[in-house]
N, C-alpha and C positions, 0 to 999 in steps of 0.2 A: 349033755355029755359032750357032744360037738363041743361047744365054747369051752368047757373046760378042755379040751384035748387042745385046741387052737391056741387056750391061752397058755397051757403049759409048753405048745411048741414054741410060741414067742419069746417066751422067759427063755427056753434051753438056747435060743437062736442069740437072742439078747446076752446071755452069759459067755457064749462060745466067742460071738463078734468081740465082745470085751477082752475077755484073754487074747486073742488073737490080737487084737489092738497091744495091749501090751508087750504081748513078745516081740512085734515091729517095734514100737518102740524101743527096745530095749537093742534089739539088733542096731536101731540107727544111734541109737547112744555107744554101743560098740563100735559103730563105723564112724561118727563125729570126732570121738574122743582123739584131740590131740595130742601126742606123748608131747612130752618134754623135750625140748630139740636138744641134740649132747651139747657138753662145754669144754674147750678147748682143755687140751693137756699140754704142759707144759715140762719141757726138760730143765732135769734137773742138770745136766751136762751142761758142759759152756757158759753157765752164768756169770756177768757181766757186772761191774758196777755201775748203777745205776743214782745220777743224781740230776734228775728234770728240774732244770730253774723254770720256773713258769712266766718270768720277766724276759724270756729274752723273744726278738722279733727278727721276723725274715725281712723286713721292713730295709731299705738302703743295706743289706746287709750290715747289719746292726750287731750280728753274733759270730765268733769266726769259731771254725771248728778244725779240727784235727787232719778228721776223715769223713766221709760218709759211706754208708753201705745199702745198696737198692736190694732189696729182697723181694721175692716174685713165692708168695704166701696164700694160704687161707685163713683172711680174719672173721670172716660172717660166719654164724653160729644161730639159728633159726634169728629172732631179734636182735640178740645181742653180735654187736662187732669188739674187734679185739687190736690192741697194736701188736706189735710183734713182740715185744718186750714188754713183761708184767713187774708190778712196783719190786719184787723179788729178785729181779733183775734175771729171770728164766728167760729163753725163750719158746716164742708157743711152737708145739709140734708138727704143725703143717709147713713150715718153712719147706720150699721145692729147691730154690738157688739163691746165691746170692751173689755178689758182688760191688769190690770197691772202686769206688766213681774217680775219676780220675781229678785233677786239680780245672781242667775245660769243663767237665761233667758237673762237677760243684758249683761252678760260678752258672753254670743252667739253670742249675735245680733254683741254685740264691736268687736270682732273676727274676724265675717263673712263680715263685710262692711268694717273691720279697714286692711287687709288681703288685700295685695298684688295678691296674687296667685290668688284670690276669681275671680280675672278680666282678667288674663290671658287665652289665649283661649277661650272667649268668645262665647254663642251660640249666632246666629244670628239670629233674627225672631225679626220684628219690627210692631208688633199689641199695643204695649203700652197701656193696657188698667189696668191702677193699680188698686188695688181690697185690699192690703195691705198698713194701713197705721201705719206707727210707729212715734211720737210724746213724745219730750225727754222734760224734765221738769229741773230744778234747781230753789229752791225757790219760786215754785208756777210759776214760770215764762215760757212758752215754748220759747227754746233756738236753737230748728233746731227740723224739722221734714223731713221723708223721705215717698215716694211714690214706690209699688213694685207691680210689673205685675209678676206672677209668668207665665202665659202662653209665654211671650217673656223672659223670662229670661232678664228684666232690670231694671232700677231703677232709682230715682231720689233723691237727697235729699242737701235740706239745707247745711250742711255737708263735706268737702270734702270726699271722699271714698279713701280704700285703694290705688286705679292707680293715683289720684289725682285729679281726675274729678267726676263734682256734678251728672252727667247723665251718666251712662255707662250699658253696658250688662256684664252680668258674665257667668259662664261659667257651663257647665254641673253637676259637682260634685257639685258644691255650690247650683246651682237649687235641686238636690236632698235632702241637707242638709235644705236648706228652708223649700220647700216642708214637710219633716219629722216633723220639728218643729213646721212648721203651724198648721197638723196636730192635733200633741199631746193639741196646746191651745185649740179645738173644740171651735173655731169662727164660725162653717159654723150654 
């Protein structure tokens, strides 16, 4: 009678530990579970036309434009990053400020992306979370826009860049040249 009482306690011990085991698990599968990071909304207000030649380079300044516009944005969206402007020619809803760069402010910007050196030695730190967006005009029309993470020192854009490539990191000295100019527009 003992053994049987013993063995039936083990079973009931044995069944309980297992459920129990379950409901933890299920709890940490509630608590792992990633949602779905949101995705950007975009205004229908203000739309732009939109015609990105994907030939053209920052290169010797190679591409001449109209105007451009430095926006001070939210593109990062859990993985996904965003430019400021969707093929729709919306712009995305997190735009904070903006402003247009002056004909000094241009030939910077052309310099700094157009600029070989700008890419050599690169700093490496890959958080891409751009927060700068620059958007180049000719005839009313946007022609390339770019996307800049100043905390990773990288970049994206329309455009080829100085190394020849649309996505690249740049390098310490030019981060601080950024950084500087960012600065002086007082976007924040």
């Amino acid at each position: 009678m003992r053994i049987i009482n013993l063995f039936l306690t083990s079973i009931c011990l044995i069944a309980f530990s297992c459920s129990r085991q379950k409901e933890v698990l299920e709890d940490d599968k509630k608590v792992n579970v990633i949602p779905n990071p949101p995705k950007p909304k975009w205004l229908e207000s203000g739309k732009v036309t939109i015609a990105i030649d994907s030939n053209l380079s920052h290169r010797k300044n190679t591409f001449s434009c109209d105007s451009i516009i430095i926006i001070n944005y939210n593109g990062a969206f859990g993985e996904d990053t965003y430019m400021p402007i969707n093929d729709k020619g919306q712009w995305i809803s997190t735009v904070k400020k903006t402003k247009r760069l002056s004909a000094e402010e241009t030939i910077f910007i052309q310099k700094i992306f157009g600029s070989k050196s700008s890419f050599t030695n690169p700093k490496m730190v890959f958080c891409f979370e751009p927060r700068i967006g620059i958007v180049y005009y000719k005839n009313n029309i946007v022609i390339a826009q770019s996307a800049i993470c100043l905390g990773c020192c990288r970049m994206i854009s329309t455009a080829k860049l100085g190394n020849g490539e649309n996505y690249a990191s740049y390098n310490e000295l030019t981060s601080k040249k950024l950084i500087s100019f960012y600065d002086k527009l007082d976007l924040e």
